[in-house]
PDB file of N, H, CA, C and O in Angstrom:
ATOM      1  N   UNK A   1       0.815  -1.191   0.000  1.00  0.00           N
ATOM      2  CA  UNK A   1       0.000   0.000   0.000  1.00  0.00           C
ATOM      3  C   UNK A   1       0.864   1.263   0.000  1.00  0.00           C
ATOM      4  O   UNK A   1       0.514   2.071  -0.860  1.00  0.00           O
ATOM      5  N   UNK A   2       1.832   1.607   0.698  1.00  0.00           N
ATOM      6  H   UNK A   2       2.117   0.950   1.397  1.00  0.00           H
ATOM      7  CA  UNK A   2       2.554   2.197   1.062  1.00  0.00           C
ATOM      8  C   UNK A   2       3.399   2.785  -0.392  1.00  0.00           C
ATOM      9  O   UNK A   2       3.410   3.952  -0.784  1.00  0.00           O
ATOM     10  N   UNK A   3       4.035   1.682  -0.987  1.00  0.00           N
ATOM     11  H   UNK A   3       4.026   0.735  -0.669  1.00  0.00           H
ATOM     12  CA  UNK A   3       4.846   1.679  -2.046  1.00  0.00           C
ATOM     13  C   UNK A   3       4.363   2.139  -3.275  1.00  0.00           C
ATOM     14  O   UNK A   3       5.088   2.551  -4.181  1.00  0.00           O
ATOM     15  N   UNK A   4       2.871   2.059  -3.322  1.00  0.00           N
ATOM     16  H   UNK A   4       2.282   1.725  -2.586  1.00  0.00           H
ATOM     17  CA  UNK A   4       1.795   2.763  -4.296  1.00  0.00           C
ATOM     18  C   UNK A   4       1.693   4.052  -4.079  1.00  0.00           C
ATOM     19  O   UNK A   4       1.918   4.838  -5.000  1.00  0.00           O
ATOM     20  N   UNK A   5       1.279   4.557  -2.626  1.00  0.00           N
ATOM     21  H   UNK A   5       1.096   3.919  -1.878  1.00  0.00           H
ATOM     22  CA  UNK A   5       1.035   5.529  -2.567  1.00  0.00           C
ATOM     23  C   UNK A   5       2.654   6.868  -2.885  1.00  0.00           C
ATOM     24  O   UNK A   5       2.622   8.015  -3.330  1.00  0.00           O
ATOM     25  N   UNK A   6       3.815   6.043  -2.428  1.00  0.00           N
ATOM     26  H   UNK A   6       3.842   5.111  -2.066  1.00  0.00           H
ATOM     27  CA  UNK A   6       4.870   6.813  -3.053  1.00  0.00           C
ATOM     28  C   UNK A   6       5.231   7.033  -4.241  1.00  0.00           C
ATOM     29  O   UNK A   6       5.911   8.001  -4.579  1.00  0.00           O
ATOM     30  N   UNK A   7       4.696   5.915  -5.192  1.00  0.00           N
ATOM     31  H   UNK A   7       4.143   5.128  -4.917  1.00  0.00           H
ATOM     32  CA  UNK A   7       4.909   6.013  -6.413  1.00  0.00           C
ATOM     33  C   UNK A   7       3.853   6.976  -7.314  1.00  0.00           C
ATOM     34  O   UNK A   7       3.918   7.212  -8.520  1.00  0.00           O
ATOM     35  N   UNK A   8       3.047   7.363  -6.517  1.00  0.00           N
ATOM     36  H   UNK A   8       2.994   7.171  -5.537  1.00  0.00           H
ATOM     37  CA  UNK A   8       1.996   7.866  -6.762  1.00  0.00           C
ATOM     38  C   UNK A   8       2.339   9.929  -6.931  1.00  0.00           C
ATOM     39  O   UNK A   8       1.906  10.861  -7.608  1.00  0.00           O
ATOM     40  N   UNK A   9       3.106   9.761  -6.106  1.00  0.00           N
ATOM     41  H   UNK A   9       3.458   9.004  -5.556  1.00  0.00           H
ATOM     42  CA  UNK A   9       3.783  11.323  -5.696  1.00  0.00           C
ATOM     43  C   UNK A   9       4.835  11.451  -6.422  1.00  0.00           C
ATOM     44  O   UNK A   9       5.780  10.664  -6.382  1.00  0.00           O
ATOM     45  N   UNK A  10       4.742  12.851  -7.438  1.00  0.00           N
ATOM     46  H   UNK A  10       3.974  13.490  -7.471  1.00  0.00           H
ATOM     47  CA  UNK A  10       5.825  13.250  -8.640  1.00  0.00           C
ATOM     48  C   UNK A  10       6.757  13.663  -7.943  1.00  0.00           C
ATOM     49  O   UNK A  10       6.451  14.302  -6.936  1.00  0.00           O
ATOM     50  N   UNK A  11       8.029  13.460  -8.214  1.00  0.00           N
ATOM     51  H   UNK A  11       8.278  12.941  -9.032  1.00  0.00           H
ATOM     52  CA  UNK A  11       9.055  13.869  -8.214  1.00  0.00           C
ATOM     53  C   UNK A  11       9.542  13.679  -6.257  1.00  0.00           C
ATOM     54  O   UNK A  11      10.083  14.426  -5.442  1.00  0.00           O
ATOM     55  N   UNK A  12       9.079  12.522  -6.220  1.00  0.00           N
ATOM     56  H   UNK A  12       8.640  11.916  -6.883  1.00  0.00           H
ATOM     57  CA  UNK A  12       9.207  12.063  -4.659  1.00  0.00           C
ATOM     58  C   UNK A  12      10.611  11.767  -5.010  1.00  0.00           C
ATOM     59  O   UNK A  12      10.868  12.668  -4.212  1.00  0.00           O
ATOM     60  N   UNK A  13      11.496  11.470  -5.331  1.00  0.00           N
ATOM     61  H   UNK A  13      11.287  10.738  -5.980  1.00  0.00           H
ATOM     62  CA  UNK A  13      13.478  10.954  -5.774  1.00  0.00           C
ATOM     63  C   UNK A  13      13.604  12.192  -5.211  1.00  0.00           C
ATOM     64  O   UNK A  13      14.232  12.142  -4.154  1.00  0.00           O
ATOM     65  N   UNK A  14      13.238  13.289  -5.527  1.00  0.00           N
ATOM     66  H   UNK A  14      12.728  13.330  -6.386  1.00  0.00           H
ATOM     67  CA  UNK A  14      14.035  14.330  -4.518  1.00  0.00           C
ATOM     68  C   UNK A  14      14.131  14.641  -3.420  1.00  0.00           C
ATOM     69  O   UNK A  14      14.757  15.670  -3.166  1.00  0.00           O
ATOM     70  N   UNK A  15      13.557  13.880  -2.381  1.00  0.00           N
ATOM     71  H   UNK A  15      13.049  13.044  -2.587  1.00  0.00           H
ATOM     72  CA  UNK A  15      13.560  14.153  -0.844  1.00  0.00           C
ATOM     73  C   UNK A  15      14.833  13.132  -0.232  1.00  0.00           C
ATOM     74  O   UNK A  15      15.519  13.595   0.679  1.00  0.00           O
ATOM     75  N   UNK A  16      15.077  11.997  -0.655  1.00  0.00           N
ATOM     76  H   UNK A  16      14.520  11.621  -1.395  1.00  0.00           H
ATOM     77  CA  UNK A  16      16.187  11.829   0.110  1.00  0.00           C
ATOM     78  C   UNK A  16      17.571  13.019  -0.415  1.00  0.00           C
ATOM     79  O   UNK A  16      18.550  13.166   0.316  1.00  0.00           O
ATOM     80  N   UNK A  17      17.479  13.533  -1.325  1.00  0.00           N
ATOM     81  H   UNK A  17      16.683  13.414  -1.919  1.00  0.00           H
ATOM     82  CA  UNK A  17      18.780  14.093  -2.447  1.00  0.00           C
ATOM     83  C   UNK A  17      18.554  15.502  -1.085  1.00  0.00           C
ATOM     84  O   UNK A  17      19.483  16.074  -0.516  1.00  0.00           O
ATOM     85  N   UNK A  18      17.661  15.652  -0.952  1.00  0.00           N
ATOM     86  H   UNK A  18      16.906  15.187  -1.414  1.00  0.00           H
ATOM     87  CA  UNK A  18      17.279  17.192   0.189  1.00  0.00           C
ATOM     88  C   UNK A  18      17.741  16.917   1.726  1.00  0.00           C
ATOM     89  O   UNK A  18      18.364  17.720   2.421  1.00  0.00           O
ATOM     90  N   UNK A  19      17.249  15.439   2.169  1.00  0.00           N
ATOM     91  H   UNK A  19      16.743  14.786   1.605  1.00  0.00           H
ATOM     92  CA  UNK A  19      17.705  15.501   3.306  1.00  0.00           C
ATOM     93  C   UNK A  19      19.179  14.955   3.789  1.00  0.00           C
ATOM     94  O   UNK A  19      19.505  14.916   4.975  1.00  0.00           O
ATOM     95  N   UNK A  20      19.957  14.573   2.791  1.00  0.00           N
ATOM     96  H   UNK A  20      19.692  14.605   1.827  1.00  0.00           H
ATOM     97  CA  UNK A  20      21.337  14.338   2.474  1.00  0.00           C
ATOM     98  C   UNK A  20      22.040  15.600   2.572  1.00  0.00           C
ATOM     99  O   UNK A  20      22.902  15.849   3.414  1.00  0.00           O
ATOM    100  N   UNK A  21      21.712  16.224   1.852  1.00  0.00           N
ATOM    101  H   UNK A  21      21.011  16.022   1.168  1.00  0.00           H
ATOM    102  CA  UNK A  21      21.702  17.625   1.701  1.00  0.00           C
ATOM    103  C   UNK A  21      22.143  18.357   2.974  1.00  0.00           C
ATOM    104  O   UNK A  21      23.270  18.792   3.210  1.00  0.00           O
ATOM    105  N   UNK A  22      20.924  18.422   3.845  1.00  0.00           N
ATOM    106  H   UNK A  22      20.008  18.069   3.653  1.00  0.00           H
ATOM    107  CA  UNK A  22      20.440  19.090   4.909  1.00  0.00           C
ATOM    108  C   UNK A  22      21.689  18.820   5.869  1.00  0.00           C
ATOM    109  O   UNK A  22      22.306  19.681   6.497  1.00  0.00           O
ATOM    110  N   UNK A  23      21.927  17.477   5.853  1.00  0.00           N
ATOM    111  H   UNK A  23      21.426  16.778   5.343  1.00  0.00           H
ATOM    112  CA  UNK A  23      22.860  17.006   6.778  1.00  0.00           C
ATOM    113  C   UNK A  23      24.377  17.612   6.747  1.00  0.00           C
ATOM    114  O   UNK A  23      25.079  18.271   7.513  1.00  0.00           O
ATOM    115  N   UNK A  24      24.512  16.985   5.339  1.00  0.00           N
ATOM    116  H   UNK A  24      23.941  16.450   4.716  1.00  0.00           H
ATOM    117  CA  UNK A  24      25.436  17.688   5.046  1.00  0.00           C
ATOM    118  C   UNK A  24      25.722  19.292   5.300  1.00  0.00           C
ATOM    119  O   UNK A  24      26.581  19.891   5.946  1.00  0.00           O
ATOM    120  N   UNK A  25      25.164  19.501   4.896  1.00  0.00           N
ATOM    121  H   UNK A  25      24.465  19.014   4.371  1.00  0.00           H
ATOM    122  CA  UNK A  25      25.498  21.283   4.960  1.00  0.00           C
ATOM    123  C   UNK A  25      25.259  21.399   6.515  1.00  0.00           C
ATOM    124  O   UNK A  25      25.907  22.348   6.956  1.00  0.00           O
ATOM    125  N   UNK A  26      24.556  20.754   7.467  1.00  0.00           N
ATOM    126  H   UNK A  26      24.030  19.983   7.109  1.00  0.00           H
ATOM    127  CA  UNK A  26      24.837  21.281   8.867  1.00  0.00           C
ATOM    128  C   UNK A  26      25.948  20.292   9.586  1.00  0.00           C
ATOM    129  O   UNK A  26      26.460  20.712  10.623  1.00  0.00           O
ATOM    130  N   UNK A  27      26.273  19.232   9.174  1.00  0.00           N
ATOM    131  H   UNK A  27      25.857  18.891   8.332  1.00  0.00           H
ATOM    132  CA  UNK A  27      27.588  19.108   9.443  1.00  0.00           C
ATOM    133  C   UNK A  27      28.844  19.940   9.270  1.00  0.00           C
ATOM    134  O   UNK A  27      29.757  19.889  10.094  1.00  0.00           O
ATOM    135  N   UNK A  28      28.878  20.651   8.270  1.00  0.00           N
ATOM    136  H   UNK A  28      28.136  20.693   7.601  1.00  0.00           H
ATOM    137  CA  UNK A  28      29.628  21.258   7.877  1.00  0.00           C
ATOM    138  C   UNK A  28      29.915  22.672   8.343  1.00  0.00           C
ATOM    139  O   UNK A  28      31.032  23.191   8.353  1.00  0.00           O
ATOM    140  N   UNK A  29      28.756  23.246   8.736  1.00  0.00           N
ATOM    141  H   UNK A  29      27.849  22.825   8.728  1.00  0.00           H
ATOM    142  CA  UNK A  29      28.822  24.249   9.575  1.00  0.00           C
ATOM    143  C   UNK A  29      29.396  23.889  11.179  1.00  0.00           C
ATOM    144  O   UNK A  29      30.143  24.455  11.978  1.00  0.00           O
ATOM    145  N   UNK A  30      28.596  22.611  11.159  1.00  0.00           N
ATOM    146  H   UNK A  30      27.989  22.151  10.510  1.00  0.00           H
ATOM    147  CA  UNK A  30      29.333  22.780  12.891  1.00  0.00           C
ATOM    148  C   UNK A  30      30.963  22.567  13.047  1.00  0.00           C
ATOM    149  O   UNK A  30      31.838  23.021  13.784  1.00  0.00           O
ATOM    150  N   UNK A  31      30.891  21.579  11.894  1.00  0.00           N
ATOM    151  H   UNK A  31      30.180  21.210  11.295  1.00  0.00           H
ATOM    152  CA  UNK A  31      32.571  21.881  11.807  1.00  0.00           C
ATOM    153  C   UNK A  31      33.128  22.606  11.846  1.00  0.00           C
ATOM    154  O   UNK A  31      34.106  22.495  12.584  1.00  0.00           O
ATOM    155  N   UNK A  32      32.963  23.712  11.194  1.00  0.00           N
ATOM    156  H   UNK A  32      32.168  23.802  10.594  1.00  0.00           H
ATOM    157  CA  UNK A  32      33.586  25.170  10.807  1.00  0.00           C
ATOM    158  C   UNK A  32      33.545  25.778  12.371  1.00  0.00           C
ATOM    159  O   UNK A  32      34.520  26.354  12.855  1.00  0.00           O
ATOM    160  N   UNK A  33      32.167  25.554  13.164  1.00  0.00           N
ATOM    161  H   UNK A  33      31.376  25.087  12.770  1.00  0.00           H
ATOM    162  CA  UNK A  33      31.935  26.212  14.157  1.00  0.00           C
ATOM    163  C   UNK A  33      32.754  26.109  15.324  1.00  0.00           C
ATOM    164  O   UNK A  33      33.060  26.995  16.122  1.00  0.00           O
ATOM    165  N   UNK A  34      33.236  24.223  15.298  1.00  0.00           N
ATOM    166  H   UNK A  34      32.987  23.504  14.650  1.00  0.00           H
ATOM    167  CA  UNK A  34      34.041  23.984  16.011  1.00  0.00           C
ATOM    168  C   UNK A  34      35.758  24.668  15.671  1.00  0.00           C
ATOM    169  O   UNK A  34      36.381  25.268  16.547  1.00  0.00           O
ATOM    170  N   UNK A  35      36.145  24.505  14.692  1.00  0.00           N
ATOM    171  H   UNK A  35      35.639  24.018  13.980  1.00  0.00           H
ATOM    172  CA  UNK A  35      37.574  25.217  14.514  1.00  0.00           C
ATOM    173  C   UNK A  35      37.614  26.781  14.731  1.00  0.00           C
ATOM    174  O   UNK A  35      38.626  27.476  14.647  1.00  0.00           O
ATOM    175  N   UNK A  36      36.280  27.231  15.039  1.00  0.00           N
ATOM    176  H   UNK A  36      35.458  26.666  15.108  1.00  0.00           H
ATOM    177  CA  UNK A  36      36.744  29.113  14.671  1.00  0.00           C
ATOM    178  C   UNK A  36      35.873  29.228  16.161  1.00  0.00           C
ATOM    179  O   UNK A  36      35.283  30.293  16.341  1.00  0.00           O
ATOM    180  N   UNK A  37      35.800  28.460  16.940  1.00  0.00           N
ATOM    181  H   UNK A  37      36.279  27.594  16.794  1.00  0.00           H
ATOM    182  CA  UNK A  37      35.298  29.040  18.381  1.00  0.00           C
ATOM    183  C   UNK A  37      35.979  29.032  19.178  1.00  0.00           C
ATOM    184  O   UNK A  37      36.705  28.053  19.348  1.00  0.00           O
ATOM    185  N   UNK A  38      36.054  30.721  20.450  1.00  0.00           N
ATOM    186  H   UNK A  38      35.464  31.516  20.312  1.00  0.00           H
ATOM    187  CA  UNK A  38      37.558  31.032  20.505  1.00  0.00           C
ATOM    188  C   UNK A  38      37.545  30.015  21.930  1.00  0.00           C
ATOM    189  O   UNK A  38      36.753  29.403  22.647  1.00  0.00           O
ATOM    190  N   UNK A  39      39.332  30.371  21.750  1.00  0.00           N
ATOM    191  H   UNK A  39      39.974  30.868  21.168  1.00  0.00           H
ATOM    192  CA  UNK A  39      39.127  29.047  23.568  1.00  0.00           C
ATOM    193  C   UNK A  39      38.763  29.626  24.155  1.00  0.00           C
ATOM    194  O   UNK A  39      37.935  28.922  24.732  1.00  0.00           O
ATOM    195  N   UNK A  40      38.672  31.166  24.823  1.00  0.00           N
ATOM    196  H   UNK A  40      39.344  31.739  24.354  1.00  0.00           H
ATOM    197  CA  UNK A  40      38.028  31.251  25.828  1.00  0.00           C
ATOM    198  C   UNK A  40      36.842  31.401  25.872  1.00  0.00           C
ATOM    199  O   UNK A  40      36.403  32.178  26.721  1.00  0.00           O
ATOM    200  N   UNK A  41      36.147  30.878  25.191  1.00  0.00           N
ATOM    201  H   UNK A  41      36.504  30.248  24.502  1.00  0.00           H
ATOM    202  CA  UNK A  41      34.365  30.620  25.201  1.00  0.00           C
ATOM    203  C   UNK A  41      34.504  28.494  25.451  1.00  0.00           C
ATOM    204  O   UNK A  41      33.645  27.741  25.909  1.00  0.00           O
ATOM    205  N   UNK A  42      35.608  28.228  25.040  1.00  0.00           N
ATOM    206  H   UNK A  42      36.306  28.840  24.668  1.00  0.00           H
ATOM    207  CA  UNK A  42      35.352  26.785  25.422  1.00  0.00           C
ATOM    208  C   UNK A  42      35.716  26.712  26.837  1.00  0.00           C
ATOM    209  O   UNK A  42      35.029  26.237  27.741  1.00  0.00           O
ATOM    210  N   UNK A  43      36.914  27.254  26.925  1.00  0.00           N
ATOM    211  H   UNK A  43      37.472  27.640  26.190  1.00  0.00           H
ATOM    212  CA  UNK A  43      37.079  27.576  28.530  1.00  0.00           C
ATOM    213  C   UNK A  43      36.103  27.753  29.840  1.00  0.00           C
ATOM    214  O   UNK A  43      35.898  27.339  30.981  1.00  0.00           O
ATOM    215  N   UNK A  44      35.671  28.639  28.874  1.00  0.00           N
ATOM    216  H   UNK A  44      35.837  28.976  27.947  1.00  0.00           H
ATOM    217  CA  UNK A  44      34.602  28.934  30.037  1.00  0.00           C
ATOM    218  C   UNK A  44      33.727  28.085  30.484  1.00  0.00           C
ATOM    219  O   UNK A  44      33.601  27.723  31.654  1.00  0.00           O
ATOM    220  N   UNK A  45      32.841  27.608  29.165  1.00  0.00           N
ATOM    221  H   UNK A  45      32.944  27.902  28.215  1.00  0.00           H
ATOM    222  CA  UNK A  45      32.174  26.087  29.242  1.00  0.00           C
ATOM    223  C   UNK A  45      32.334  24.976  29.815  1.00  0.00           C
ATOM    224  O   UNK A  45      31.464  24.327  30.397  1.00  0.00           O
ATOM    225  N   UNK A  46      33.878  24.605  29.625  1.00  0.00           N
ATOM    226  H   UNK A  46      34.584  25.133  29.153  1.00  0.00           H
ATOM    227  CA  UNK A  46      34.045  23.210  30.612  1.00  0.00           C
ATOM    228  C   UNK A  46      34.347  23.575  32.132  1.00  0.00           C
ATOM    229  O   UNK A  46      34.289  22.688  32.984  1.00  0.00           O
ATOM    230  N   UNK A  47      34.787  25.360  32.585  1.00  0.00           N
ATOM    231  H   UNK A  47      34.834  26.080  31.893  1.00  0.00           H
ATOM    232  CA  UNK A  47      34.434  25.264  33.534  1.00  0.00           C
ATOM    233  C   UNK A  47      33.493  25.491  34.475  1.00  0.00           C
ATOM    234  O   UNK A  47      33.596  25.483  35.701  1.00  0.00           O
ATOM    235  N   UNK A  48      32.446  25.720  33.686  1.00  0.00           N
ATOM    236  H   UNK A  48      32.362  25.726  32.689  1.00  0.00           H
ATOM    237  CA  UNK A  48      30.936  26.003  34.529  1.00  0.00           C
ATOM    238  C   UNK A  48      30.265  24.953  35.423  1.00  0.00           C
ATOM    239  O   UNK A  48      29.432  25.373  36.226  1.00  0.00           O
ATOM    240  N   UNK A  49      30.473  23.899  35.390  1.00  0.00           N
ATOM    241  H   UNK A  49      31.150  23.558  34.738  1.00  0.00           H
ATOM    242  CA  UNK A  49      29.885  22.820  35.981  1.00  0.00           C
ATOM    243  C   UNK A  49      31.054  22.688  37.336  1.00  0.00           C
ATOM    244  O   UNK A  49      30.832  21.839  38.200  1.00  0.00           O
ATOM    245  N   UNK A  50      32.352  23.629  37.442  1.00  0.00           N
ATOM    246  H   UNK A  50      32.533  24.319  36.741  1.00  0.00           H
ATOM    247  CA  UNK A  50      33.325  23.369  38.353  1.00  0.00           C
ATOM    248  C   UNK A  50      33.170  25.094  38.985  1.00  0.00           C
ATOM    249  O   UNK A  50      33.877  25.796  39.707  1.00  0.00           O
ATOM    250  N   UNK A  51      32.409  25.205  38.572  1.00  0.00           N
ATOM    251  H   UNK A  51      31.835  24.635  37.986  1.00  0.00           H
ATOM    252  CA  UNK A  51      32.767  27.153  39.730  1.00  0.00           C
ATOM    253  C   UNK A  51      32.179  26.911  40.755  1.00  0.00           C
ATOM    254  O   UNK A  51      31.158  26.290  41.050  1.00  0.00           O
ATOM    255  N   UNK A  52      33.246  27.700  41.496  1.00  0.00           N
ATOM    256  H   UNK A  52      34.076  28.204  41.255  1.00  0.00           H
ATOM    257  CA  UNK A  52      33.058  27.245  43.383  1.00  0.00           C
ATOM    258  C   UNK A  52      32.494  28.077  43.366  1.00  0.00           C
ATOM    259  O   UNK A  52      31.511  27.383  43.627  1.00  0.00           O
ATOM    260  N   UNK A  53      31.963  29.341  43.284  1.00  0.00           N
ATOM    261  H   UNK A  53      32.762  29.905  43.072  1.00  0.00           H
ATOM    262  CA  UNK A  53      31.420  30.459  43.527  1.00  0.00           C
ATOM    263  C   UNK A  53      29.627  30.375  43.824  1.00  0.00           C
ATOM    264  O   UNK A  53      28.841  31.203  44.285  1.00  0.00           O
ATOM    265  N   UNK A  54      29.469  29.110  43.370  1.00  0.00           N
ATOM    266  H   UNK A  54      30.108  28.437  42.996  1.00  0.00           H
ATOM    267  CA  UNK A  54      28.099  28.689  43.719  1.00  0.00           C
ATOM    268  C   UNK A  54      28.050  27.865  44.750  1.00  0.00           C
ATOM    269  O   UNK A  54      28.945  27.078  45.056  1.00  0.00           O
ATOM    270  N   UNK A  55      26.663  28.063  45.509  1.00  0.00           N
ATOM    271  H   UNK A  55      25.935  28.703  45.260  1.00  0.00           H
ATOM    272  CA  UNK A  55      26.737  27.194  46.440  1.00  0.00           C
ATOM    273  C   UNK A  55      25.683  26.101  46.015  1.00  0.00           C
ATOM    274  O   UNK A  55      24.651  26.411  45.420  1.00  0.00           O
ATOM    275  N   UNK A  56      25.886  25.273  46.231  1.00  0.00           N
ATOM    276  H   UNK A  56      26.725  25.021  46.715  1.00  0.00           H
ATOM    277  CA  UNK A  56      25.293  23.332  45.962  1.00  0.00           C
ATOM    278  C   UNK A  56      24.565  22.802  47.044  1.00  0.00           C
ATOM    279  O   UNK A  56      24.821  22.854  48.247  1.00  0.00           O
ATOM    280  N   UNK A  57      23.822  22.394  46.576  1.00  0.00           N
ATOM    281  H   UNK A  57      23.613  22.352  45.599  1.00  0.00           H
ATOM    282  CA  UNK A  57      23.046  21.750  47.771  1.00  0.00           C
ATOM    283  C   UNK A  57      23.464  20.271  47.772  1.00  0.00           C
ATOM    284  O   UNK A  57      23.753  19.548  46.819  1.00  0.00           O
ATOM    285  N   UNK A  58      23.423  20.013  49.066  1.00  0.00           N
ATOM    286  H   UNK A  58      23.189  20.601  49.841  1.00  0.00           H
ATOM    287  CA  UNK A  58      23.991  18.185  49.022  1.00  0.00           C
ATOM    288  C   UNK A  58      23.015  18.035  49.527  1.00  0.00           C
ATOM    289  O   UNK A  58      22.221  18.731  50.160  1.00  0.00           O
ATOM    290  N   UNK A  59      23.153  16.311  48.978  1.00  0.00           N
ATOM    291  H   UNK A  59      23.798  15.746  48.463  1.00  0.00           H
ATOM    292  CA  UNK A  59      22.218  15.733  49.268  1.00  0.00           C
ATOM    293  C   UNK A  59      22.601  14.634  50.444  1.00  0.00           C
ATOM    294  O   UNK A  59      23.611  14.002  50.133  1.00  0.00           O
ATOM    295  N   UNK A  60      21.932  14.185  51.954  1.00  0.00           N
ATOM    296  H   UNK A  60      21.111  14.698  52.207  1.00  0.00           H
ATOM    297  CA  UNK A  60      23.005  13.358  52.539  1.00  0.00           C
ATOM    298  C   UNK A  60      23.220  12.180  52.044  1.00  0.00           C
ATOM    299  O   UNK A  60      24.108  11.467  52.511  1.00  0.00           O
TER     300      UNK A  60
END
């Protein structure tokens, strides 16, 4: 049923070619995003989960 109803829809070959696509091109950005982001914005990031400056609640 399924396989009818796709064959049924013109120019359906172009949606995987789009979401290949999609991927691609946002892979590619994050790549880029990763090499041109400065260290001290990564810096900062890995140390946010370690700043003493907050106080924590324990749990006993």
């Amino acid at each position: 049923m399924y396989k009818e109803v796709l064959r049924s829809i013109e120019n359906i070959e172009i949606y995987p070619v789009i979401s290949l696509l999609i991927f691609v091109i946002f892979f590619v950005i994050m790549f880029i995003w990763v090499l041109t982001v400065p260290k001290n914005y990564i810096d900062h990031m890995k140390s946010l989960p370690m700043e003493e400056d907050e106080i924590t609640k324990k749990e006993p």
